[in-house]
NUNUKE-969160 format. One line per 8 residues: their letters; for each residue y, z, x negated of C-alpha. Coordinates in steps of 0.05 Angstrom, whole numbers, padded with zeros to 5 digits, always signed. Layout:
N
a = Y Z X  ... .
END
This chain:
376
xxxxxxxx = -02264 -00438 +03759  -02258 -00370 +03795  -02215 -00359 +03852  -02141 -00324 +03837  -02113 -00264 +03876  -02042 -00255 +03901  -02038 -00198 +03847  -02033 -00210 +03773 .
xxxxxxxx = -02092 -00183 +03733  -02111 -00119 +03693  -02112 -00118 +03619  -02166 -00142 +03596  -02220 -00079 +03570  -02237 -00064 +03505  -02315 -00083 +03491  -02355 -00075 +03437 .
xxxxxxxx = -02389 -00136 +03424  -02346 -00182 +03455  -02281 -00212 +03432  -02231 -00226 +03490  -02200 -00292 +03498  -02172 -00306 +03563  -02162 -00281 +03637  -02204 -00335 +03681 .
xxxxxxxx = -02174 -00295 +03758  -02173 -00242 +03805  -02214 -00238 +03869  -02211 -00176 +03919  -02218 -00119 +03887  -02243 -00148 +03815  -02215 -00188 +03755  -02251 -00232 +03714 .
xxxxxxxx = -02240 -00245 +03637  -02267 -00293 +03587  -02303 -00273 +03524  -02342 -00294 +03472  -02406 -00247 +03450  -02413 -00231 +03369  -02495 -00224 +03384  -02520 -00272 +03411 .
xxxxxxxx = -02465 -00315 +03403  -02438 -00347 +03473  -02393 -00340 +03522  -02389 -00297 +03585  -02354 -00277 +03638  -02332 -00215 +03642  -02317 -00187 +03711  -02285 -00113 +03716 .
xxxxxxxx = -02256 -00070 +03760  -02176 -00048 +03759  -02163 +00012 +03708  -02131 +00047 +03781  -02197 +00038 +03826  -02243 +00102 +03836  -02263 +00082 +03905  -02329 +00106 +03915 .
xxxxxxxx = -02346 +00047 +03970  -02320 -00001 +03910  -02364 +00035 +03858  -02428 +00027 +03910  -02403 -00049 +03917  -02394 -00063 +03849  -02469 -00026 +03828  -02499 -00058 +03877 .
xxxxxxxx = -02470 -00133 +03853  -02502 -00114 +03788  -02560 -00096 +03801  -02573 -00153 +03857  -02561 -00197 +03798  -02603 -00166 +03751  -02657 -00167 +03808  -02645 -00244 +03836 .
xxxxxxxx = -02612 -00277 +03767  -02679 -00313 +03741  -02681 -00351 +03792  -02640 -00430 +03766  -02594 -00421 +03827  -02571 -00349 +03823  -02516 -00336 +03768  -02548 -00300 +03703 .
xxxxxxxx = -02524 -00225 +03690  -02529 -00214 +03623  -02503 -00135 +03613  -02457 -00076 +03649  -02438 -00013 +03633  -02372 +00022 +03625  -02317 -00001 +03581  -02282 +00038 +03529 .
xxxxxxxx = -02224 +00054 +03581  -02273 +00079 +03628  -02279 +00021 +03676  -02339 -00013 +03699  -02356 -00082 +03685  -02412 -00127 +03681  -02424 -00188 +03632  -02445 -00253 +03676 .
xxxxxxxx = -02464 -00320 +03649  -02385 -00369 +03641  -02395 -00417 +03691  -02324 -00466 +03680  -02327 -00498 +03744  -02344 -00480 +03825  -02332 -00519 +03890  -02274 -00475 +03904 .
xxxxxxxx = -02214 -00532 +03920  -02268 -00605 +03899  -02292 -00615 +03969  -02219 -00612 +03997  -02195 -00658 +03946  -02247 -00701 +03939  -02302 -00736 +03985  -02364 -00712 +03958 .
xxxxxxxx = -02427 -00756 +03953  -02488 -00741 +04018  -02539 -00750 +03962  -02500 -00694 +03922  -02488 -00649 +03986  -02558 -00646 +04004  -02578 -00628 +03939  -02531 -00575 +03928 .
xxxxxxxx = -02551 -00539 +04002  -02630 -00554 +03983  -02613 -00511 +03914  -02571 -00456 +03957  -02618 -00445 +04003  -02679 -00428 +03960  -02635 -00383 +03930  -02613 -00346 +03994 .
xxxxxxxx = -02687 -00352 +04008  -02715 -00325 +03945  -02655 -00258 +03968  -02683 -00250 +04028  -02753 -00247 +04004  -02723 -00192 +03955  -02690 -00153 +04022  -02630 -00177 +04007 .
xxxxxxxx = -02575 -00213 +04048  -02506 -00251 +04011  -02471 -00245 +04072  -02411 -00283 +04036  -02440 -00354 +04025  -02378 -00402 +04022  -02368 -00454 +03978  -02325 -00425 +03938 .
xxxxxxxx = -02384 -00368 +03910  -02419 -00435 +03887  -02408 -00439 +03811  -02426 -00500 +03768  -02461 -00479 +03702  -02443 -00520 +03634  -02501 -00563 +03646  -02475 -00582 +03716 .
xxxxxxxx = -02517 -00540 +03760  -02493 -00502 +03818  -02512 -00424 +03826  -02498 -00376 +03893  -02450 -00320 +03852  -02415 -00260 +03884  -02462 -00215 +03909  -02407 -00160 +03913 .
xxxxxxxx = -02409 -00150 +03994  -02487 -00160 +03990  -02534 -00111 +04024  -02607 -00091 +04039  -02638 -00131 +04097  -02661 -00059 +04121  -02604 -00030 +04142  -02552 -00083 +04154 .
xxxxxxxx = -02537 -00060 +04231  -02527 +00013 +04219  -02469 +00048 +04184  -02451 -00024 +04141  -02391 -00038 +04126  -02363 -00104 +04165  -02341 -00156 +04108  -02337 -00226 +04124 .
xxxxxxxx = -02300 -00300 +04108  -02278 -00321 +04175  -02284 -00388 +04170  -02357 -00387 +04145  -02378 -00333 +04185  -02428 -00328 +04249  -02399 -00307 +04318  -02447 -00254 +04320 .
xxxxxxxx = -02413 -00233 +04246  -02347 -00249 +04287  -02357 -00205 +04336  -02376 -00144 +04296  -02449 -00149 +04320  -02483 -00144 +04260  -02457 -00136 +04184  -02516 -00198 +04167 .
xxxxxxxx = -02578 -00223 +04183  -02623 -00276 +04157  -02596 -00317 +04221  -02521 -00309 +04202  -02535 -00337 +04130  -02572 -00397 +04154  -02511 -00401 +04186  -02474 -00389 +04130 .
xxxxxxxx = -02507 -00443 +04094  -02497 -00499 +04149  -02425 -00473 +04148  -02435 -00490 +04069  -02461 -00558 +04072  -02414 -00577 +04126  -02351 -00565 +04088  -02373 -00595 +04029 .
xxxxxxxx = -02384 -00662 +04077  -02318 -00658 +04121  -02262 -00632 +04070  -02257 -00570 +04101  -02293 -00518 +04143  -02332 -00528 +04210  -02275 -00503 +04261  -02214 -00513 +04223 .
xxxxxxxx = -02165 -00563 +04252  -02124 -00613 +04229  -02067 -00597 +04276  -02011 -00557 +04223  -02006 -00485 +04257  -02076 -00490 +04282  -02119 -00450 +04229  -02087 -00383 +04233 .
xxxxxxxx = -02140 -00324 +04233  -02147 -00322 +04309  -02153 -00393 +04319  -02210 -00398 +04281  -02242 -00335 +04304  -02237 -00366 +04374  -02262 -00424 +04354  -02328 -00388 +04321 .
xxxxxxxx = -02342 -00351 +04379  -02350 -00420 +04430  -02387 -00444 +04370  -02385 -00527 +04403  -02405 -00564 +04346  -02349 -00613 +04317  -02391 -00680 +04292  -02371 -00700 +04216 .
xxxxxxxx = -02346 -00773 +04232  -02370 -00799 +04169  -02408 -00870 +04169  -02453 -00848 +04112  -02486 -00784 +04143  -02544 -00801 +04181  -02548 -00772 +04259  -02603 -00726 +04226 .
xxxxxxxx = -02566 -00693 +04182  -02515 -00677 +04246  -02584 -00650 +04290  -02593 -00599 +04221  -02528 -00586 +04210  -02513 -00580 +04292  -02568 -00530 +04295  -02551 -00485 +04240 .
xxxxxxxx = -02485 -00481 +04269  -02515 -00460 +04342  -02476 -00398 +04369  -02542 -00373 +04391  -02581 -00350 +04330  -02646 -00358 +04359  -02628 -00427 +04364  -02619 -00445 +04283 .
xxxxxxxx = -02674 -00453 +04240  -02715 -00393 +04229  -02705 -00378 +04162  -02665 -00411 +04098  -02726 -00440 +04071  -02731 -00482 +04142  -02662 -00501 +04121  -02678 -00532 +04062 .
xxxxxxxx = -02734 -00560 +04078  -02694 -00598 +04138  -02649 -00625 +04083  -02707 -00647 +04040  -02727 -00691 +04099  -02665 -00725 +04108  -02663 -00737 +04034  -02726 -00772 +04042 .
xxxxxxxx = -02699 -00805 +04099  -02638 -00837 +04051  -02690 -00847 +04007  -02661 -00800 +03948  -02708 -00756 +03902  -02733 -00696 +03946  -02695 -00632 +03908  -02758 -00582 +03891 .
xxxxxxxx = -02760 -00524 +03927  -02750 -00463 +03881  -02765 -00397 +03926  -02795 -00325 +03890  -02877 -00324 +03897  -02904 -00254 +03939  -02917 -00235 +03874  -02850 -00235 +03849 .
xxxxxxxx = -02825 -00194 +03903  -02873 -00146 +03896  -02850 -00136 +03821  -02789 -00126 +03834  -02750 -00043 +03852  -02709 -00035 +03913  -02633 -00034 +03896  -02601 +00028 +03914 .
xxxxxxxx = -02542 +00016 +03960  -02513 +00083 +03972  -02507 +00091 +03886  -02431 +00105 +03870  -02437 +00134 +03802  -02403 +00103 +03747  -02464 +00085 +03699  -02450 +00075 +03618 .
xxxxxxxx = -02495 +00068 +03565  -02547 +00112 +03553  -02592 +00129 +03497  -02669 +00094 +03504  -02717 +00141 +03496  -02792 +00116 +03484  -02846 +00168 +03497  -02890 +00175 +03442 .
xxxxxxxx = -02964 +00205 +03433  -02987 +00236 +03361  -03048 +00283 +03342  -03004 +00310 +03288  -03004 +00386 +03301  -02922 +00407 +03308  -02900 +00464 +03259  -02874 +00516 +03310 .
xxxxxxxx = -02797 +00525 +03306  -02777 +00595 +03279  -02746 +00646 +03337  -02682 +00666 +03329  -02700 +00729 +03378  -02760 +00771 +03396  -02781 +00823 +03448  -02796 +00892 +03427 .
xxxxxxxx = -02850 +00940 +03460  -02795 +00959 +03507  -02785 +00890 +03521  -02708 +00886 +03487  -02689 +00838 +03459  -02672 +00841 +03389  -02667 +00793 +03327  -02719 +00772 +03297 .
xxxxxxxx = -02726 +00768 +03216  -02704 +00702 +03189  -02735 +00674 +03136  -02721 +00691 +03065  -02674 +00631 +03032  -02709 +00609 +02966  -02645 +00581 +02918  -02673 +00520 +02871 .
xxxxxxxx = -02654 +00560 +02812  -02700 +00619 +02832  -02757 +00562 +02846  -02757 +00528 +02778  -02752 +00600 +02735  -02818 +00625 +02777  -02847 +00563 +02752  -02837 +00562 +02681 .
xxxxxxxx = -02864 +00640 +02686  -02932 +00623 +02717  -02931 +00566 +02665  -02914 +00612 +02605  -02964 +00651 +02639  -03019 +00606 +02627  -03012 +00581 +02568  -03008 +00654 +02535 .
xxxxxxxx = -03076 +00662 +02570  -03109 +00598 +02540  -03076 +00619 +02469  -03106 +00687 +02470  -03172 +00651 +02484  -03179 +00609 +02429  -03162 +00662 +02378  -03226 +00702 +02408 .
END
């Protein structure tokens, strides 16, 4: 499933490789098809930008999405990226594994199992763990960027607002979904820091417990924009109600959502290793932590955040070393002792014709030679 804008979506592009078959929705500033690849055979989803969008801050958005993927996508929980590249109309586009389900509208519909929740937030968080490791921050974790793979597994997608841990308080731009967000992301303090998405995260887990995010009411009329955003900022924690969560799991979940980042757990790894405990606690199977090794990171190139180009297909080129001497290419011009430049002579064209008659000469040649020897 994949959220729908108010807008109706772009044609579908032209691929080569792929065979269109169906428009899955439209999120800000993307759409997202569904096709199935010739080689190897599967299907993907296809996420491209409007034929009318040359933004250049969408273009560095939509570059860096890509290659965050490309950089975070082994790991289970992080949706697969597959290709990208420019399509035949000229728009950008990247080839991500079909996920047909996400947690979009199920929480608010239905009440979701504890033993399922915790799971789910264990799995997220090594993920967001395993980005920030990398220098990377989501800064958009909601539960509707949580897809569910065909084998039932959820995966952190949309990396589009993501940025570089590095530089996420200077000259960032400010994107954010209020009701998931920190007050410090509120209240423009900071475009995202490791703090905000442990926030973030307990935001995550939360609504996928209640039916519906931390600080929304209710009340009809009470969830406008600046409701919640006042909300946010006093940041007083509103206890789940449910019989079946255990005090604990309010304590983690209370301080993740602390309005003093100091106050939540130190990093998203503490997160989910909070949740493993209460799992053990309910006695459920302890979900394995899955974070990227030192060594991993260390692999791994920077993404460039500031890159607005519009990158297609280009030809591979692979060095390679011989001890085979190169026949030097004929100049077409030559310097005389003046140092003009004038033309030089070009070589003589040989016609086929002209090669086979000298032939049969030299061989006529020869064999007059060997005649007049045996008569002597």
């Amino acid at each position: 499933m994949y959220e729908l804008a108010g807008r109706l979506p772009s044609s579908p592009p032209v691929l080569a490789g792929f065979t269109y078959i169906r428009p899955l929705g439209s999120g800000g500033f993307a759409d997202v098809f569904l096709y199935e690849q010739d080689m190897p055979r599967r299907s993907v989803a296809v996420k491209v930008l409007p034929s009318d969008v040359r933004d250049a801050s969408l273009l560095r958005m939509f570059n860096a999405e890509a290659d965050v993927l490309a950089h975070l996508s082994a790991h289970p929980s992080i949706v697969t990226v597959y290709q990208a590249g420019i399509s035949a109309d000229g728009r950008p586009y990247m080839a991500m594994e079909y996920c047909p389900n996400s947690l979009a509208q199920r929480y608010r519909v239905e009440r979701m199992p504890v033993g399922e929740v915790l799971g789910i937030g264990v799995r997220m968080a090594c993920a967001v763990e395993s980005a920030h490791r990398a220098g990377l921050v989501h800064r958009d974790i909601k539960p509707s960027n949580i897809l569910i793979t065909t084998f039932g597994v959820p995966v952190l997608a949309d990396f589009g607002i993501s940025s570089s841990l590095a530089h996420t308080d200077g000259g960032q731009v400010l994107a954010m979904s209020v009701p998931w967000s920190a007050p410090e992301v509120i209240s423009e303090q900071t475009a995202g820091t490791v703090a905000s998405e442990v926030w973030g995260l307990g935001a995550t887990v939360y609504s996928l417990l209640a039916g519906h995010s931390p600080f929304e009411r209710m009340e009809k009329g009470q969830n406008t924009r600046e409701h919640l955003r006042r909300r946010i900022l006093r940041a007083t924690y509103p206890p789940l109600g449910r019989g079946d969560v255990p005090e604990s799991l309010e304590d983690v979940l209370a301080q993740a959502l602390s309005r003093d980042p100091h106050h939540r757990q130190p990093t998203a790894l503490a997160f989910a290793q909070d949740l493993r405990a209460v799992q053990a606690e309910l006695g459920h199977p302890e979900t394995p932590l899955e974070v990227a090794v030192d060594e991993w990171t260390a692999a791994t190139a920077a993404v460039d955040f500031a890159d607005a180009t519009e990158r297609g297909p280009a030809r591979s080129r692979v060095p390679q070393h011989t001890e085979r001497k190169q026949r030097a290419s004929t100049p077409l011009a030559v310097r005389d002792e003046d140092g003009d430049i004038t033309d030089a002579p070009r070589p003589r064209r040989v016609w086929p014709w002209v090669a086979v008659a000298s032939g049969v000469a030299v061989l006529a040649a020869v064999g007059a030679l060997a005649l007049a020897g045996a008569v002597l």
